[in-house]
C-alpha positions as a printed NumPy array, in Angstrom:
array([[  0.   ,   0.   ,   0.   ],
       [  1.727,   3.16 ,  -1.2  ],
       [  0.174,   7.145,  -1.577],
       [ -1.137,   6.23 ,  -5.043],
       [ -3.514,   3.398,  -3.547],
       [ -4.278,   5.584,  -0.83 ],
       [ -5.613,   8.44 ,  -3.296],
       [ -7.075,   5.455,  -5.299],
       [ -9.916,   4.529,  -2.567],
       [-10.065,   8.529,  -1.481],
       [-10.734,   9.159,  -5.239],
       [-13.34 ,   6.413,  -5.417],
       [-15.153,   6.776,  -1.952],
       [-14.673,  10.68 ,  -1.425],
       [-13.831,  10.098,   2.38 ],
       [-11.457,   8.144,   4.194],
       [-10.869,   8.041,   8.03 ],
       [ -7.147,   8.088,   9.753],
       [ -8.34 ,   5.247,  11.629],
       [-11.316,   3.282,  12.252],
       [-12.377,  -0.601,  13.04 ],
       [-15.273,  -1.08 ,  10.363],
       [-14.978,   2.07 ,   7.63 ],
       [-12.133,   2.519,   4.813],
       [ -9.211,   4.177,   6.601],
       [ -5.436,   4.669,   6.155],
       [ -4.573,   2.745,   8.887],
       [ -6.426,  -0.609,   8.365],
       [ -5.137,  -0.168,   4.492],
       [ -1.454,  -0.354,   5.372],
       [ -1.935,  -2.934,   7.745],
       [ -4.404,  -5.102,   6.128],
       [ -6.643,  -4.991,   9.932],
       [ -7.964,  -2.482,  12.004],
       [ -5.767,  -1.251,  14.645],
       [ -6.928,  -1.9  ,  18.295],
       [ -5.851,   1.398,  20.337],
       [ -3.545,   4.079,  19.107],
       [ -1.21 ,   3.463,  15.691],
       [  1.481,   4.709,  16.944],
       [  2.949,   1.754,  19.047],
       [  2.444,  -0.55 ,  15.643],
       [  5.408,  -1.935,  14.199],
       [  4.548,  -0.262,  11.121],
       [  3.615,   2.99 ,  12.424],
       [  6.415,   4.825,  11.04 ],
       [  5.015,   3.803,   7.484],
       [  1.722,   5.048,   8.634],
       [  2.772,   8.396,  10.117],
       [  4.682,   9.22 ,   6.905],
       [  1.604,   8.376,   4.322],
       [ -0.325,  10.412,   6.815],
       [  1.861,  13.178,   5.746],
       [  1.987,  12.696,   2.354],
       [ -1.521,  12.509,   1.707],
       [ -2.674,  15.206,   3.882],
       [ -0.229,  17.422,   1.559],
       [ -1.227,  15.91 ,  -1.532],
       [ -3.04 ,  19.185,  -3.69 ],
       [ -6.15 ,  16.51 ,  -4.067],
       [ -6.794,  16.001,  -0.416],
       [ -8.292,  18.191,   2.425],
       [ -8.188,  16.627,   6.106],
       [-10.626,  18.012,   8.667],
       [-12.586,  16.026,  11.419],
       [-15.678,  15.1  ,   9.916],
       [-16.88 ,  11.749,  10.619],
       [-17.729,  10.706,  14.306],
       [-15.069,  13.488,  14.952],
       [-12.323,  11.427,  13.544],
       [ -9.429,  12.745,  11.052],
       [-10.989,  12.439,   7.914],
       [ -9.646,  12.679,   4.1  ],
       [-11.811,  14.579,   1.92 ],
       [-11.382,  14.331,  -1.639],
       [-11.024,  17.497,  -3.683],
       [-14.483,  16.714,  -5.148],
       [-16.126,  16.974,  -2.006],
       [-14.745,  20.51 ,  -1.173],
       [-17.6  ,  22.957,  -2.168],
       [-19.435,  20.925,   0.004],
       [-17.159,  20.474,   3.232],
       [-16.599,  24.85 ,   2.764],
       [-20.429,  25.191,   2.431],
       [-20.952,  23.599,   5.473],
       [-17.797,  24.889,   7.567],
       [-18.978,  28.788,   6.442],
       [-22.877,  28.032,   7.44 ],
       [-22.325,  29.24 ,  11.135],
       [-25.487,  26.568,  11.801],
       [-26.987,  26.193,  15.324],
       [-24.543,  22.725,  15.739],
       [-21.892,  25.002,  15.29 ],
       [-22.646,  27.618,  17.482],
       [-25.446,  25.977,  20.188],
       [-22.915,  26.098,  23.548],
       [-19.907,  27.572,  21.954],
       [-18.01 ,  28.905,  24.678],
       [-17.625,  32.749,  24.874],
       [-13.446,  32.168,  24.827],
       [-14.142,  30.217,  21.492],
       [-16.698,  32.816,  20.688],
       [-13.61 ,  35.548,  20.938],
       [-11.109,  33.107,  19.386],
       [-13.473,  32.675,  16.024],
       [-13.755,  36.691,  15.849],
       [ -9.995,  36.538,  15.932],
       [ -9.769,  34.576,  13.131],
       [-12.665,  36.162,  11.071],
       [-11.174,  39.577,  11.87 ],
       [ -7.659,  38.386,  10.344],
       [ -8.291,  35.826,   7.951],
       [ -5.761,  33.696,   9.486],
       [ -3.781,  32.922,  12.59 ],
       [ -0.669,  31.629,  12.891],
       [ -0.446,  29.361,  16.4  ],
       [  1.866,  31.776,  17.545],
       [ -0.362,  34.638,  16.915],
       [ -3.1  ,  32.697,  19.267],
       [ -3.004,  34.09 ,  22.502],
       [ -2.495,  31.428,  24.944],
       [ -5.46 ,  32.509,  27.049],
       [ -8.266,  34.1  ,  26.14 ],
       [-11.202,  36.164,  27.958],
       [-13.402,  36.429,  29.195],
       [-12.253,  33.656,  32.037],
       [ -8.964,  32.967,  30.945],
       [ -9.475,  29.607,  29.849],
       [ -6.963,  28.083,  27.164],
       [ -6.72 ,  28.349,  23.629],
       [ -6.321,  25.353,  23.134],
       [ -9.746,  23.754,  24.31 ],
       [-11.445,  26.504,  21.878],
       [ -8.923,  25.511,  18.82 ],
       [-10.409,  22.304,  19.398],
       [-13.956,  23.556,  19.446],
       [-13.793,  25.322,  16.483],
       [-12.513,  22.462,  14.848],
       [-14.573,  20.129,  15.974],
       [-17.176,  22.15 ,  14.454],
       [-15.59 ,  22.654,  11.125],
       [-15.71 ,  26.746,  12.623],
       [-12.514,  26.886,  10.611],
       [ -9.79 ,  25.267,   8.809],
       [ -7.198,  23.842,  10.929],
       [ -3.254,  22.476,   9.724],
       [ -1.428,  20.955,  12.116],
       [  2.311,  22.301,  12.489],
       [  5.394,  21.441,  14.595],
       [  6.657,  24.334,  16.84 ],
       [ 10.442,  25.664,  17.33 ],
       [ 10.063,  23.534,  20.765],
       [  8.803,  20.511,  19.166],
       [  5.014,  20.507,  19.96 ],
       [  2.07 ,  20.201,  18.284],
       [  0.038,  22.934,  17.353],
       [ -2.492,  24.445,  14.748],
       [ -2.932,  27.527,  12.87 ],
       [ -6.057,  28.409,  12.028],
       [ -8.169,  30.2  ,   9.04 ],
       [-11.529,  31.233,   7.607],
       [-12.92 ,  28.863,   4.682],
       [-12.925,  31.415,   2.664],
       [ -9.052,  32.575,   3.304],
       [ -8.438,  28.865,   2.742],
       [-10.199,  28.078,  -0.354],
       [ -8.911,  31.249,  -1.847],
       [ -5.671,  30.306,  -1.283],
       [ -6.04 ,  26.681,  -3.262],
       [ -8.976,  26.751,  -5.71 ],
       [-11.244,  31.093,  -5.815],
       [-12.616,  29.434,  -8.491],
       [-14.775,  26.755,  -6.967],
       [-18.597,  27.173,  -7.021],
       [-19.807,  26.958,  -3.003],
       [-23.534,  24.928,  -3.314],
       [-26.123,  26.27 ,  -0.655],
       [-25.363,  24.741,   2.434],
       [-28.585,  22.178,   2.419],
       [-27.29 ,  20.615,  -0.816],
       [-23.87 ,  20.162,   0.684],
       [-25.467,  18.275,   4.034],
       [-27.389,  16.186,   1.473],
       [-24.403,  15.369,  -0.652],
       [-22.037,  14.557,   2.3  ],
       [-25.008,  12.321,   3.897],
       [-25.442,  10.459,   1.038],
       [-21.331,   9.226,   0.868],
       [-21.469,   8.509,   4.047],
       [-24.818,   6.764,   4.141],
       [-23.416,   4.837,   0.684],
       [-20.26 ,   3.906,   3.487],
       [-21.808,   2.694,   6.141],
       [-23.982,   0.668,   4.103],
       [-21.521,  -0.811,   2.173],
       [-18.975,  -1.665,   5.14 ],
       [-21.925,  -2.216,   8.124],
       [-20.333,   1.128,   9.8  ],
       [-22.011,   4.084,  11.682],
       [-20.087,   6.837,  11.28 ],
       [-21.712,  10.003,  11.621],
       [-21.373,  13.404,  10.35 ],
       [-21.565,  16.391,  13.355],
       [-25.055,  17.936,  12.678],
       [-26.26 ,  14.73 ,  12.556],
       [-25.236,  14.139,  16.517],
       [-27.416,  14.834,  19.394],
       [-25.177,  17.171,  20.99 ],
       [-22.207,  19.431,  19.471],
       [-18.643,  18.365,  20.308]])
């Protein structure tokens, strides 16, 4: 299993997990199995952790969490609709959003884009840390995250508006009303879980926001 039969099932399924017992995901397609616990203890996890790379660079691919909150790979096809939906500020985006998350989001909107060193570490009104409302917003598909190593060697994100992001790989693309996109993503994921007896879910289709 190399990148090209990676973007293979992407291209033909639209989405593909990180990891996941029953659906189509990167982990389970290197090994052959899914992977009880965390990857990274496998014996082949350093193959794993460098196809995660590649394909979450690849021009084709977009990686946001998306179903049941998991890392997911979303083909370039699927775009307009993932941006549709990310840009919709819907009540499952918003319903309990914390007012530090609130603040962080205005941040963002306000700038286009932050760096993770432009995030302030804590953020009013109660101090709380940025990082539990990076993780909100992201969970929400607020905005688009990328994962980057600091000087120190720590994870961290920067974050941007949809419509920063999108400009910045395809102004061209043709955003579909925000209903079509919900209908369009349901219906992969509905043609996935039918096909491998899965359950993933898509975040407005939870009972409660993450």
């Amino acid at each position: 299993m190399d990148l090209n039969d990676l973007l293979g099932v992407l291209e033909r399924d639209g989405l593909m997990l990180l990891s996941d017992s029953l659906l189509p995901s990167l982990t389970s397609l290197v090994v052959g199995a899914p992977i009880g616990g965390s990857w990274w203890g496998h014996p082949r996890g350093n193959e794993i952790y460098h196809l995660l790379n590649e394909l979450a660079e690849h021009p084709q691919v977009l990686m946001v969490k998306l179903i049941s909150a998991k890392v997911t790979f979303v083909h370039q096809r699927l775009w307009p609709a993932v941006v549709s939906v990310g840009q919709s500020r819907a009540t499952w985006q918003l319903d309990h959003l914390t007012q530090a998350s609130k603040f962080l989001l205005g941040l963002v909107d306000e700038s286009g884009r932050l760096d993770w060193d432009d995030i302030p570490p804590f953020l009013p009104p109660d101090n709380s840390r940025a990082t539990e409302s990076v993780r909100a917003l992201d969970a929400r598909l607020l905005v688009h995250t990328t994962e980057v190593h600091t000087w120190s060697g720590a994870h961290a994100k920067n974050l941007e508006t949809w419509h920063a992001w999108l400009a910045s790989v395809d102004p061209r693309v043709q955003i579909p009303i925000v209903t079509d996109a919900q209908q369009q993503l349901e219906s992969v994921v509905e043609t996935l879980n039918e096909r491998y007896a899965a359950n993933g879910r898509l975040p407005w289709l939870r009972k409660k926001p993450t």
